[in-house]
Kinemage of the C-alpha trace (Angstrom):
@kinemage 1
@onewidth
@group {chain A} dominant
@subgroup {mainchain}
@vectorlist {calphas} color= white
{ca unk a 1} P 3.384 -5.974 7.489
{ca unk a 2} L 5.355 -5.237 4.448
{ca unk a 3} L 5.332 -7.467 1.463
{ca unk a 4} L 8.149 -7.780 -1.122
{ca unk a 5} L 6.881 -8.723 -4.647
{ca unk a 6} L 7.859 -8.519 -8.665
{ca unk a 7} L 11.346 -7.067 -7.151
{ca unk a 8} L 9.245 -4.057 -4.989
{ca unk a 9} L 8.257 -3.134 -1.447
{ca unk a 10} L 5.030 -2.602 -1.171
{ca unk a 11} L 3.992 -1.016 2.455
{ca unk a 12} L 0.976 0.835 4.233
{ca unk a 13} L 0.098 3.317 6.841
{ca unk a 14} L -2.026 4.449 9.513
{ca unk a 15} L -4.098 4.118 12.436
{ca unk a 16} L -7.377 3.840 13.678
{ca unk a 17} L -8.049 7.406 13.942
{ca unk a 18} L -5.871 8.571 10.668
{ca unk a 19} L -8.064 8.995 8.278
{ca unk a 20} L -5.829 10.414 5.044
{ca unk a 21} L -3.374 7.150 4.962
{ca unk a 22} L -1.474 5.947 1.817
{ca unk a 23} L -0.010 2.967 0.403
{ca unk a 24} L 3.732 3.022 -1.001
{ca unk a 25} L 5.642 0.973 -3.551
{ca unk a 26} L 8.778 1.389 -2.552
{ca unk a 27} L 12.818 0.307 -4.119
{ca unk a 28} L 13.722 -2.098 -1.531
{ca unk a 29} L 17.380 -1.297 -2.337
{ca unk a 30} L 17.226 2.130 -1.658
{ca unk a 31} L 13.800 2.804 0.245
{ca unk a 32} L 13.354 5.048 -2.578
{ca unk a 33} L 9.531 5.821 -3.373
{ca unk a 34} L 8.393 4.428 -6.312
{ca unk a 35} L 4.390 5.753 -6.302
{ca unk a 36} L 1.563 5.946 -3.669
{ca unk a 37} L -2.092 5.598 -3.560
{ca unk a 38} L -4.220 7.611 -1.004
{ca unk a 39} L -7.224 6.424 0.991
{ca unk a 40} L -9.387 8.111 2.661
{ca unk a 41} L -9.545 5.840 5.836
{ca unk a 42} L -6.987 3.989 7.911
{ca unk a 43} L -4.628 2.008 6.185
{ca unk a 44} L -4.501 -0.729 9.995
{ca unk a 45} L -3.663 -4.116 7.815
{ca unk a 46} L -0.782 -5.193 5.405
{ca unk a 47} L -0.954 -4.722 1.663
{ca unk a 48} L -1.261 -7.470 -0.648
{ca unk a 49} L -0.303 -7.894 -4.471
{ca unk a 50} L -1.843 -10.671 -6.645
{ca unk a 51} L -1.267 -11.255 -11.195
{ca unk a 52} L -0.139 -7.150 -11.455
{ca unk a 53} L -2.194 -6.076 -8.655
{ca unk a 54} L -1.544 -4.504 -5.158
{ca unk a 55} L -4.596 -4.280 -2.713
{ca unk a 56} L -4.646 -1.852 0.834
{ca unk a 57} L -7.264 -2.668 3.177
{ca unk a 58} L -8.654 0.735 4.121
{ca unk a 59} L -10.975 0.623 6.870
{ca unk a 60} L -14.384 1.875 5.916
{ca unk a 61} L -13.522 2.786 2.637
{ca unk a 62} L -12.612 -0.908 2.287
{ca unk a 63} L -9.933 -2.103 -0.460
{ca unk a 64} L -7.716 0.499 -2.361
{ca unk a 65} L -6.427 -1.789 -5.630
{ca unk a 66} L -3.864 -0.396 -8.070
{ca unk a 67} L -1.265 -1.090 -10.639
{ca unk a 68} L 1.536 -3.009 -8.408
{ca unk a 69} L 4.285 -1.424 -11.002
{ca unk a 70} L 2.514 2.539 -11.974
């Protein structure tokens, strides 16, 4: 599920069985890619962002957190 937040669209990927997944901050005008972050599991549940924060579940490698504008 994508979440729009602070003006940005903040989205993940993956399956079960993907294990090199990322999570995107995206323009929501354009779709334009803003920056990623790589995990090195699946990327199954939606992304969350929280004071300056954005947080990807990622499976077994648990929660990828980074800067929700860099």
């Amino acid at each position: 599920s994508p979440v729009v937040a602070g003006g940005r669209l903040f989205v993940s990927e993956g399956m079960h069985a993907d294990f090199h997944c990322r999570g995107y901050c995206l323009d929501p005008a354009t779709g334009r890619e803003l920056w990623s972050v790589e995990a090195g599991d699946h990327m199954e549940g939606g992304p969350a962002v929280h004071a300056g924060a954005a947080y990807f579940s990622a499976g077994n490698e648990g929660v990828v957190a980074a800067d929700a504008v860099t």
